[in-house]
N, C-alpha and C positions, 0 to 999 in steps of 0.2 A: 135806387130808383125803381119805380113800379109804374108799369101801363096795364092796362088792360089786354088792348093789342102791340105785342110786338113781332115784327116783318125784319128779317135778317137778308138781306142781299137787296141791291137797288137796282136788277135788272129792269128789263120789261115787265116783268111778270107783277117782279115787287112794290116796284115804284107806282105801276097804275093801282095796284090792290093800296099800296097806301096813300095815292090823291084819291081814291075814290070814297075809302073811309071818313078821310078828313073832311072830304068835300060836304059829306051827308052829315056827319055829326058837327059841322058848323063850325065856326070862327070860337065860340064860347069855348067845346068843350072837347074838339077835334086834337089840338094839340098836348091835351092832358090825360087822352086815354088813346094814342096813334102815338109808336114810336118804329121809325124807320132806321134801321142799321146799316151801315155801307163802310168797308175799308180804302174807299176814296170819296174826294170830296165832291168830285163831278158827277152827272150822268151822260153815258154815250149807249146811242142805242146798238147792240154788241153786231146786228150783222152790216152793218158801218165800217165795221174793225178793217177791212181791207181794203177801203177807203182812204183812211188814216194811215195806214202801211205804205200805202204805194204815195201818198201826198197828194191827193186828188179832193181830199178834206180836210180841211183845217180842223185840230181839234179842238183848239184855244176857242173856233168858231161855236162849234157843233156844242159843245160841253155845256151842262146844264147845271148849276150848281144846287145840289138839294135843297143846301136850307135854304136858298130863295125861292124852289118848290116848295119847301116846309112850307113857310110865310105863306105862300099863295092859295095852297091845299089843305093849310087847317093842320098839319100833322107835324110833329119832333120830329128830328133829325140828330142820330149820335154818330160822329166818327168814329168806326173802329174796325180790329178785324177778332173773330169769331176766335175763344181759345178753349173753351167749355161750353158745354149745354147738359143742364139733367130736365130733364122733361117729368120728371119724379117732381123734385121740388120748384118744378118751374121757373128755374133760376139758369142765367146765362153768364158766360167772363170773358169780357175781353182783352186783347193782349195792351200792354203797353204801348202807349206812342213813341217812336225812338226817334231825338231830330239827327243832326249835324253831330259825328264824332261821337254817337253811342248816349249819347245824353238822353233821359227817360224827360219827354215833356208830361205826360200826364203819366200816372199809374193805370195800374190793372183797375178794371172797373167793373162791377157787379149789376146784373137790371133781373129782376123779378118781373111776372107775367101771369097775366090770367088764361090769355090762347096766344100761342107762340104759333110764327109761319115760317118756316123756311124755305125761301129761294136765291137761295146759293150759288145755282149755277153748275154748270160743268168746265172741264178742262180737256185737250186731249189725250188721246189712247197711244200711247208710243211702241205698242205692242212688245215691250222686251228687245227693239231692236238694239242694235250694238251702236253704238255712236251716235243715236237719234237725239243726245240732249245735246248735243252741238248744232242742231238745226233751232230755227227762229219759230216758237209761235204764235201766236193772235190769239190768246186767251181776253186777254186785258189791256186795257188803253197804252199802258207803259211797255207793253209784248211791240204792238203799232208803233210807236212811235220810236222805239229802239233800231228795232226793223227799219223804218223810213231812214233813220241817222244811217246805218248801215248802207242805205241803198243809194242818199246822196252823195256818201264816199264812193264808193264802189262807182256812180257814172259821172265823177268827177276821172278819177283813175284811167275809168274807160277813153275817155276824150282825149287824156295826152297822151296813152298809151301806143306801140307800135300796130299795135292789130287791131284797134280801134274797134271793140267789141267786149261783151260781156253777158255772162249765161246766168240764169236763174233757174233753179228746179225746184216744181214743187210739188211735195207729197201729199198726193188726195186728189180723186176725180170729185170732189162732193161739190154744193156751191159755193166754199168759200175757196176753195183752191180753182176754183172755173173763175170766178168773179175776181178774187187777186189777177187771174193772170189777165184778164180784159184793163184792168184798172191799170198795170202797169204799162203796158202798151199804148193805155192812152199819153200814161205821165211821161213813157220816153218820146211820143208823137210831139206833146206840149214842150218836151226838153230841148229838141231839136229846134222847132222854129223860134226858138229863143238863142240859137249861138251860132255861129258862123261855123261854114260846112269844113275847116279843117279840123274842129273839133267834135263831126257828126261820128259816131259811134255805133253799129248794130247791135240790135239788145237780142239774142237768144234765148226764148221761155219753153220748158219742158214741163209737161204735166205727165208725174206717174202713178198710176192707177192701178190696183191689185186687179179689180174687176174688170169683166170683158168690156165693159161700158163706162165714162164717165156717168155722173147724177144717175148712179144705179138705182136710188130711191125714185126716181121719178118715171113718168114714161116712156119709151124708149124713141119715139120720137121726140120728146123734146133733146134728147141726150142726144141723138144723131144731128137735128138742127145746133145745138150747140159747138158740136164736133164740127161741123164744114165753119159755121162764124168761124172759131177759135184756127182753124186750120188756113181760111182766108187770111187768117191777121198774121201770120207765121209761127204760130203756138204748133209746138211738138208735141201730140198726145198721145204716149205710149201706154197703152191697156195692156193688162196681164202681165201687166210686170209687178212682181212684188220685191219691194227694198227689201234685200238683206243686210244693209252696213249702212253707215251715214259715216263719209268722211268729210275732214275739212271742204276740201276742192270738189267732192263728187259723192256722187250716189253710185253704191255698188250693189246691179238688180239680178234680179232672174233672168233676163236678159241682155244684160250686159249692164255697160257701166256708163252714166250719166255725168259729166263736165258741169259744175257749176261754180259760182261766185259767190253766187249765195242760194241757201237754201230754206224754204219753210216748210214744215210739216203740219199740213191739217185734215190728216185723213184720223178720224176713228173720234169717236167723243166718248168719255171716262168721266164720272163725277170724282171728288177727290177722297182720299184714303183716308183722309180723317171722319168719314159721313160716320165711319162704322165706330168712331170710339163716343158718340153723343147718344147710346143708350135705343137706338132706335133700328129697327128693322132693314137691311139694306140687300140690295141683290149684288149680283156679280160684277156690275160693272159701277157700282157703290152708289146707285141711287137709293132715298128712300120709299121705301116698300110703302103704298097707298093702295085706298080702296078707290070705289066709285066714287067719293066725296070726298077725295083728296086727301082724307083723314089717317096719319102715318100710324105705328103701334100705337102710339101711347095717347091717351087720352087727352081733349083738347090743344093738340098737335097737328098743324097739316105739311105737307110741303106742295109747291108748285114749280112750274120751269119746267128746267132739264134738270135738276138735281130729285126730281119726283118719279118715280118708276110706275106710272098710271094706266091702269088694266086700257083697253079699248078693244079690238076686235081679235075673233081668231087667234087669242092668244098673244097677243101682238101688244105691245107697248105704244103710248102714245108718242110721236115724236119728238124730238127736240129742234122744236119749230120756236118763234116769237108769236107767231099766230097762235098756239097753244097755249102759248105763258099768258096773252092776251084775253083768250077765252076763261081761263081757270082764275084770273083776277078778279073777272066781273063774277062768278061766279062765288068766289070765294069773300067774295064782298057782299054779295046777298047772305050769305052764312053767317058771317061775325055779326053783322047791323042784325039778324032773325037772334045770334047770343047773346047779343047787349042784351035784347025787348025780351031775356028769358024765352026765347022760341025755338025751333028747328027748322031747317029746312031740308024735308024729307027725299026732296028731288034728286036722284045722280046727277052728276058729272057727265054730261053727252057732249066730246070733242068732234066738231065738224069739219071736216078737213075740205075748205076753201080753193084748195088749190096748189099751186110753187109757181113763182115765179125767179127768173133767175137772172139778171145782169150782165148784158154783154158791153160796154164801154157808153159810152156818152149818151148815144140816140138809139139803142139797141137792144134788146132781149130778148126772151122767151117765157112760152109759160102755157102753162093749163088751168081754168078755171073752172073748179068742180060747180055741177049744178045746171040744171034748165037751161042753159045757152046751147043748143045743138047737140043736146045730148049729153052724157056723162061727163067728158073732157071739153071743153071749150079751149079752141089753142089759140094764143096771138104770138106774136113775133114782131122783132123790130120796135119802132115806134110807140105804139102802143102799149105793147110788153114795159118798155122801158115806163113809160107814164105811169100804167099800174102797178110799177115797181116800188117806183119813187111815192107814188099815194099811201102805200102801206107806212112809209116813213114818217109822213104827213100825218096819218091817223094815230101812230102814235105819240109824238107831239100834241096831237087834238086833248088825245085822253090827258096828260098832263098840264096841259097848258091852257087848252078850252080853242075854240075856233077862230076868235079876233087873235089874238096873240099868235097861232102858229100862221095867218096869213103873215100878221108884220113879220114873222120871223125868216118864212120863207122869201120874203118880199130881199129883205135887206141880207140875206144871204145870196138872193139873186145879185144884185144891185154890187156887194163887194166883188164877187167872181168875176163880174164886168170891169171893174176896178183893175183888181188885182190879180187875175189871169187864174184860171182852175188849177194850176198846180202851183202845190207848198214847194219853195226852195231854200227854205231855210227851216 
C-alpha cells in the first residue's frame, strides 16, 4: 500500500490533521492520497479518559468510529498498531492482528509514504517507582474502562461490607488526577441516590502530589481554588509527598502511608520507549526531537501531540495539551496541501497558549483565559468554567464532524443522560 500522506496515531492531533486533509482534497481523491492509522477502532477524545474511568461517560456513547469518519472526511482508515518505521525508505510495519486464543486474523502489513506524520501520543512516567505497575492507568480507552470494572466491584463490596467504606488514592496533582477525583465523587453522589441507605457506603479520595501545589503547571490561584472545591467535596490533598512504593492496599510516601482500594497513577507524562528504535531524533523523556515546523530529523517527516518535543519559549517545550495537538493540526495541514501543490510553507510553528481550564464535577470548574479579557489571566470559576470546559469538547467534535452533526450529537447525548441517569453501572 502507498499514500502520499500517512498520519500514524488517531488522537486529537491526528485525527483533525487527517479530516482536514480529506476534507480539502475532496471526496475524489481524499481517500486515495489520506491514510490514518490507529491501533483501535474507535475515537475518544483522551482528556475524557477520566470520564470513562469513573462511569460518568459512557464510552460505547462517546466513541467515534473512524472509518465512519474516513467516509465522512474523505481519508483511509487502517487498523493497526505501529511495529516498524524507517523514515529512510519511507516505509512503515505493522504488527499482526491477534483474535480469540492467539489466532493471527490478518498478517503483518507493510504501507509506504511520501510524508509520514507521527502522533502517537504519550504514556505515563512511573518514575522507577517500586510497585507502580500495580497501580491503574488512563493512558487508553481499555486503561478506563478496566479501571471503571474495577471500581464497580470495589463499591459493590463496599455496600455489604462491615465498615461501609472505601479509599481510592491517586498519583498526581495534575488535571487528570484533579478531574478523576471530581468525577468520582460525582459517580459515588449518583451511586447513592440510587440504593437504599443500608447499603450507603463513604468513598475516601486522596490525592498525592510530589509538589508543593497541585496543577503546578498552572497558576497558583487557580490550584489554590481547586484545593478548597476538592477539599469542600472531602478530597484529601496531600502535597509534598512523594510515592516511594506502590503496594497492593496502599501507598507508601515521604510522609507517611496512604490506605487505598484502589489506586491510579497519573502524575509524570513519558512518550514510549520504542520512539527511539524508528531511526529518528528523540529527547529524554522519548519524544521526537522537532524544529519550528514540526519537521523531525529526517526529511519529509513531522511529529505532532505529545509524542513531538516542540521548541517554544525560554527553552521550554511546548506542552502536552489537546489545544497544542489542535493547533499543530491545522497548521500541519497548511504544510502537506502547500507539498501536494509542490510548494512550502515557510512560516514557523507559533503555539498560543489559550489558557487551562480544569474540571470540578458536574456544574463546576476553574480556569484562566490567556488574552485581552482583564489583562493577561482572565479567571472564571464555577459555572461558567465548567461551560468553557465542556466547549473545548464541542470544538473538537466540530473539527471532525462539522457543526450540524456535533449539535445532533450533543443534543441526543443530552437527551440519553435524562434517560438513562449520568452514571454507567454496568
Amino acid at each position: 500500500m502507498h499514500y502520499d500522506i500517512v498520519i500514524v496515531g488517531g488522537g486529537a492531533g491526528g485525527l483533525e490533521l487527517a479530516a482536514r486533509l480529506g476534507r480539502k482534497l475532496g471526496r475524489r481523491s481524499g481517500k486515495e492520497r489520506v491514510l490514518l492509522i490507529d491501533r483501535s477502532s474507535f475515537h475518544i477524545w483522551k482528556p475524557s479518559l477520566h470520564e470513562v474511568a469513573a462511569g460518568t461517560l459512557d464510552v460505547h456513547q462517546e466513541g467515534l468510529s473512524y472509518s465512519i469518519l474516513g467516509r465522512s472526511n474523505h481519508f483511509s482508515f487502517l487498523l493497526g498498531d505501529l511495529d516498524s518505521f524507517d523514515p529512510v525508505a519511507k516505509r512503515l510495519t505493522l504488527k499482526p492482528i491477534v483474535g480469540e486464543g492467539g489466532k493471527v486474523l490478518v498478517d503483518e502489513r507493510g504501507v509506504t509514504f511520501t510524508w509520514g506524520v507521527l502522533a502517537i501520543g504519550s504514556g505515563s512516567n512511573l518514575f522507577g517507582t517500586p510497585g507502580a505497575e500495580q497501580a491503574h492507568l488512563l493512558e487508553r480507552t481499555e486503561d478506563a474502562e478496566a479501571f471503571h470494572t474495577r471500581l464497580l466491584a470495589a463499591f459493590m463490596k463496599a455496600s455489604f461490607s462491615p465498615e461501609k467504606t472505601m479509599s481510592v488514592a491517586i498519583v498526581g496533582g495534575g488535571a487528570t488526577g484533579v478531574e478523576l477525583s471530581a468525577e468520582l465523587i460525582e459517580a459515588h453522589r449518583e451511586l447513592l441516590d440510587s440504593i437504599g441507605g443500608e447499603q450507603r457506603f463513604r468513598l475516601d479520595i486522596a490525592i498525592v502530589e510530589a509538589a508543593p501545589r497541585i496543577l503546578g503547571g498552572l497558576p497558583e490561584k487557580i490550584s489554590d481554588q481547586a484545593t478548597v472545591a476538592l477539599e469542600r467535596k472531602g478530597v484529601r490533598v496531600h502535597t509534598g509527598a512523594k510515592v516511594v512504593a506502590v503496594h497492593a492496599d496502599r501507598l507508601e510516601t515521604s510522609l507517611g502511608e496512604v490506605p487505598a482500594d484502589l489506586i491510579v497513577w497519573a502524575a509524570g507524562v513519558k512518550a514510549a520507549a520504542t520512539n527511539a528504535d524508528y531511526g529518528l531524533e528523540t529527547n529524554r523523556t522519548n519524544q521526537f526531537v522537532v524544529n519550528d515546523r514540526l519537521e523531525t530529523s529526517a526529511p519529509d517527516v513531522w511529529a505532532l501531540g505529545d509524542c513531538a518535543g516542540a521548541p517554544w519559549k525560554d527553552g521550554q517545550l511546548i506542552p502536552a495539551r489537546a489545544q497544542a495537538a489542535h493547533q499543530q493540526a491545522s497548521y500541519l495541514a497548511k504544510t502537506l496541501i502547500a507539498r501536494l501543490g509542490q510548494r512550502r510553507v515557510e512560516t514557523p510553528f507559533v503555539y498560543r497558549d489559550f489558557g487551562s481550564l480544569v474540571s470540578l464535577g458536574e456544574n463546576k470548574g476553574v480556569g484562566a483565559l490567556m488574552g485581552g479579557l482583564g489583562g493577561p489571566n482572565f479567571f472564571v470559576e464555577g459555572l461558567i468554567a465548567k461551560w468553557a470546559y465542556t466547549s473545548l469538547h464541542l470544538d473538537h467534535h466540530r473539527a471532525i464532524l462539522g457543526t450540524p452533526k456535533t449539535v445532533v450529537l450533543a443534543l441526543a447525548r443530552l437527551l440519553q443522560q435524562r434517560v438513562a441517569g449520568r452514571l454507567k453501572l454496568h
